[in-house]
N, C-alpha and C positions, 0 to 999 in steps of 0.2 A: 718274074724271075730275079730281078733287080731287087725287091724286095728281099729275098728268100737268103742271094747272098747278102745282104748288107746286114739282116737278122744274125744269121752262120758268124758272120767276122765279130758282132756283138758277145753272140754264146761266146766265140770261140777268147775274146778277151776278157772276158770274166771268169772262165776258166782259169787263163792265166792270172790271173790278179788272184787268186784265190788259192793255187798250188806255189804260188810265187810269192807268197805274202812275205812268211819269215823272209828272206832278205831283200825287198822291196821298200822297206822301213827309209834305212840313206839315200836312195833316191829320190824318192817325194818327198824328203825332208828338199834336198839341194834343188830338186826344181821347185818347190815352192818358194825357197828363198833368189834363186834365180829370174821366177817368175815378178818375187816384189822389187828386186834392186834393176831389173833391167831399163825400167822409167826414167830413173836416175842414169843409168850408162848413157842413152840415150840421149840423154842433154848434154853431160858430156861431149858425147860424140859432134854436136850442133854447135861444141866451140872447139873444135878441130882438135879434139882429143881419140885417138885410135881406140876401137872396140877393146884391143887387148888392155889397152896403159886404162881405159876406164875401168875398166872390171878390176884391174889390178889396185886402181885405187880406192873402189868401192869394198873390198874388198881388206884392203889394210884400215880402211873408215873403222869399218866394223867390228874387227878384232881387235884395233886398239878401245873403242867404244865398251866392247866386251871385255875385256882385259879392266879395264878401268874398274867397272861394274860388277867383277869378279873381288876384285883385288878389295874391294870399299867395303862388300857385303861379305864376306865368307867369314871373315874372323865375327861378325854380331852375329848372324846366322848358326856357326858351328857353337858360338856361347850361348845364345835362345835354345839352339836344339838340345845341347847337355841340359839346360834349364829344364825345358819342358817335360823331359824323359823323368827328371827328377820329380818334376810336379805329377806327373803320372803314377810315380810309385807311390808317392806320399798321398794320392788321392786313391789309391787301392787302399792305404791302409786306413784311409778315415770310413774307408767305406764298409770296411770288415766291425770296426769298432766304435763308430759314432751312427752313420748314415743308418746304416742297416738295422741296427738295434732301436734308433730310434724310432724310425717307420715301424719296425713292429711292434715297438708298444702303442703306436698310435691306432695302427688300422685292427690290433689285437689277431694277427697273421705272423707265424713264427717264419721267420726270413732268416734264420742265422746260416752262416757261411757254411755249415755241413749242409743244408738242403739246398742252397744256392750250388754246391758243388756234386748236390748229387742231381742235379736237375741237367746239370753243362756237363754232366758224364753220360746223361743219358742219351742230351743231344750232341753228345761229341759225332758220331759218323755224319750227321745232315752238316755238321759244322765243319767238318773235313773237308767233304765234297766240294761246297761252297767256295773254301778256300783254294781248294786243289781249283776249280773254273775261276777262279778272280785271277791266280798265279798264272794261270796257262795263257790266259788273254794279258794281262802284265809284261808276262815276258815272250808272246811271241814272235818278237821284234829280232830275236838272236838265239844262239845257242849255248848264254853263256857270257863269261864275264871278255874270253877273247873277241868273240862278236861283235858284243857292246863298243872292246874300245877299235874294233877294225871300221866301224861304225861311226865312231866318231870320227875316225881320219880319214875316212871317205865322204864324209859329206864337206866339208869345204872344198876338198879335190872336185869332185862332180861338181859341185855348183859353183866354181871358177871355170870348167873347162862350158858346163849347159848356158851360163852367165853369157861370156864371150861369143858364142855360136847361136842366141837366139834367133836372134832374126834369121840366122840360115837354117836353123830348124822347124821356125814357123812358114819361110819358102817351100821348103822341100813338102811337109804338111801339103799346104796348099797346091803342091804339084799333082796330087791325086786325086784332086775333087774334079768333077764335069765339068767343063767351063759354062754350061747352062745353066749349072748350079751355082756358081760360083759367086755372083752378087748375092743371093738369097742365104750362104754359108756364111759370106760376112758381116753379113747384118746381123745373124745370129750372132758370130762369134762376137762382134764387136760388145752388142749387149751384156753377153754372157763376159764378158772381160771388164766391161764396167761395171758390174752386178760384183761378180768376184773379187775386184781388185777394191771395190768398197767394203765390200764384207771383211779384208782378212785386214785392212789396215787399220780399219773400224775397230775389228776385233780387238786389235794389238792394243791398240792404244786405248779401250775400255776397260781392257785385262790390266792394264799398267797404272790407271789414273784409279779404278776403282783398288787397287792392291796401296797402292800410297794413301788412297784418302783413311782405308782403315789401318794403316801405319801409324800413320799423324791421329786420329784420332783415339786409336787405343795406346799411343805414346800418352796423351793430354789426359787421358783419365789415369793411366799411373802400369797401366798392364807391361811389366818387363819384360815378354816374350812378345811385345808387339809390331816390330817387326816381319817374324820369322810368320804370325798368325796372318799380315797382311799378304805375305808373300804368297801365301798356299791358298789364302782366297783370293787372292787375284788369279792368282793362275788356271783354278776351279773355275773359273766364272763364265769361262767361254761355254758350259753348259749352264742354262737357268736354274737358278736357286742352288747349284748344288758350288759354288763358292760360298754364297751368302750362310748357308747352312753347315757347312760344317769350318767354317769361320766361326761361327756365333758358338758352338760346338768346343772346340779347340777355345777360344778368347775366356770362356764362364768357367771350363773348365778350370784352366790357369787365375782366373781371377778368383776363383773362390778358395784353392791353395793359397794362394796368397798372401789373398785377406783373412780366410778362416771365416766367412760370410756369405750370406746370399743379395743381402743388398745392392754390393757392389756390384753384382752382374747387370744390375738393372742401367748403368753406363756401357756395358755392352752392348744390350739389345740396342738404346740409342742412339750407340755409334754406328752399327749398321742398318740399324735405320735409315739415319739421316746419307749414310750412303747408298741404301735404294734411292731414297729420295733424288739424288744427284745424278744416279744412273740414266732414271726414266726419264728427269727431265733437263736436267746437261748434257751427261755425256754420251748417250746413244743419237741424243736428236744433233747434237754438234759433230758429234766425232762419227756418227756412222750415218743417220739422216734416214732420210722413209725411202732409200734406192733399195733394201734389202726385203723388206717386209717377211720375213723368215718368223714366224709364231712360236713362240717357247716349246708348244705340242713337238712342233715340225723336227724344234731342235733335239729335244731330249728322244724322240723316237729316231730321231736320221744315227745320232750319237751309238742312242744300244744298240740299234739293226747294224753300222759297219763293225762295231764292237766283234756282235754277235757273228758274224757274214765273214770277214776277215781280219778279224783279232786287232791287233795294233795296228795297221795299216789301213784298216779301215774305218778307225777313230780320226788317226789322219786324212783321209779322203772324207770323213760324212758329211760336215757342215762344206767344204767347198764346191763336193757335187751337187749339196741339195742347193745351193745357192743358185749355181747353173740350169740345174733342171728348173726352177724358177724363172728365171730367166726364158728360159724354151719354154716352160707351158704359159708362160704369157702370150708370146706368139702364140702358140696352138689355138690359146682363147679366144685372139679377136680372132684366128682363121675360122674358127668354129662360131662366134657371132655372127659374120659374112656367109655362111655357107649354105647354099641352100635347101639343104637338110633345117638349118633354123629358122630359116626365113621362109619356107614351107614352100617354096619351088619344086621340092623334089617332087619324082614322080609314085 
């Protein structure tokens, strides 16, 4: 019977999570940022610093931090992005009048921009739809650009007040588990807190060291929008390959405007190269280490199923749950080594 309810409260919270999603967004934003700084309050607190005045200062940390980092990037950024848009129009039109024409005298395949556009009118509906499901999961975060900014002014609010209050909402938690259970809950949890809390700092700081290195590197080869190209593959990167790749994407592009060359791209591919290279064997083994062992498969499927399952909200929850569930089926696993079902006891 115990079973039955604890199944019930499962359905019945994934329901929620699922009807709730569009405005669920700033909350899991503020408890996962709540969830990272409260480490920090914490020590704080260990030098007679009050839970409130910590948070309050972890708190102004970050927003001067951000502020900072706001203020330094936005003027190169908004200059790269005119740049690039520019370099996008100027590569439609080499492509109407040099790319295109060339390739079909070579492969002797007439390619000219009437059949190319009656091809992309043919598949305009499949290319609508397409778009209409990328937008719908995009924005179902809000309703809207009022949403969006109520959104932003809600998440530092919540995760100042979730900040302050954690420990009394991890008590209260814990007031509801069986006290039979209870040791067995926090062994869980504790794992699953260490499994978590390396994955997402991991995460951060791979996202941040791999988006500079291809900064600094496509600075050195000469790419003027390399920056802005570092920023958006870093940030991509928390799923496998799909920073690397449309980095590489974005970077050849601009470099062959550029230059008016294909040569040059060949300092592209190099520079992200050499930062897989750094990836797999600096910064994942320093900055995140083998506590995670989350497989690229694991990532890129957990990524499209909370996509797919709950829109935005569930891009945000994919890779933290699957981290956890990890965490849990490792227990399961030795329980299921030991059990006598494997060990052939059973009857």
């Amino acid at each position: 019977m115990q079973r039955f309810f604890v199944l019930a409260i499962l359905i019945l919270l994934g329901w929620l999570t699922y009807r709730l999603s569009p405005i669920l967004s700033p909350f899991l934003i503020a408890g996962i940022l709540a969830y990272l700084g409260n480490p920090l309050v914490t020590r704080l607190q260990r030098h007679r610093i009050g839970r409130t005045w910590g948070t309050t200062l972890v708190f102004v940390l970050v927003i001067l931090i951000l502020a900072g980092i706001i203020m330094a990037l936005l003027p190169v950024i908004r200059h790269q992005s005119l740049l690039f848009i520019e370099y996008l129009q100027k590569y439609v039109t080499l492509l109407q009048t040099q790319i295109i024409p060339q390739l079909s005298a070579r492969i002797g395949i007439p390619l000219d921009s009437q059949s190319i556009t009656h091809y992309a009118t043919a598949n305009a509906q499949k290319l609508a739809g397409w778009l209409g499901r990328s937008l719908q999961v995009a924005l179902s975060s809000g309703s809207g650009l009022i949403s969006s900014v109520l959104s932003v002014i809600l998440v530092p609010v919540l995760g100042f007040y979730l900040l302050r209050d954690w420990p009394r909402l991890i008590a209260r938690i814990a007031a509801f588990i069986p006290p039979h259970y209870l040791p067995l809950s926090q062994r869980l949890a504790g794992d699953a807190d260490a499994m978590l809390m390396a994955f997402l700092r991991g995460q951060l700081l791979v996202m941040l060291a791999l988006g500079t290195s291809y900064a600094i590197g496509l600075s050195i080869v000469g790419l003027q929008t390399a920056i802005l190209v570092g920023l958006v593959a870093g940030l991509l990167s928390f799923v496998p390959y799909l920073g690397v790749v449309s980095g590489i994407a974005m970077a050849s592009l601009a470099m062959y405007v550029q230059t008016g060359a294909f040569l040059p791209i060949l300092w592209v591919l190099i520079v992200f190269g050499i930062g897989q290279i750094l990836e797999s064997m600096v910064f994942t083994p320093y900055l995140v280490g083998d506590r995670i062992g989350l497989h690229p498969v694991a990532v890129i499927f957990a990524v499209l199923a909370g996509g797919e399952l709950f829109g935005f909200v569930g891009l945000l929850l994919a890779l933290p749950v699957t981290a956890v569930l990890i965490a849990l089926l490792r227990h399961a696993h030795g329980w299921y080594l030991q059990s006598p079902y494997y060990l052939g006891r059973g009857s």
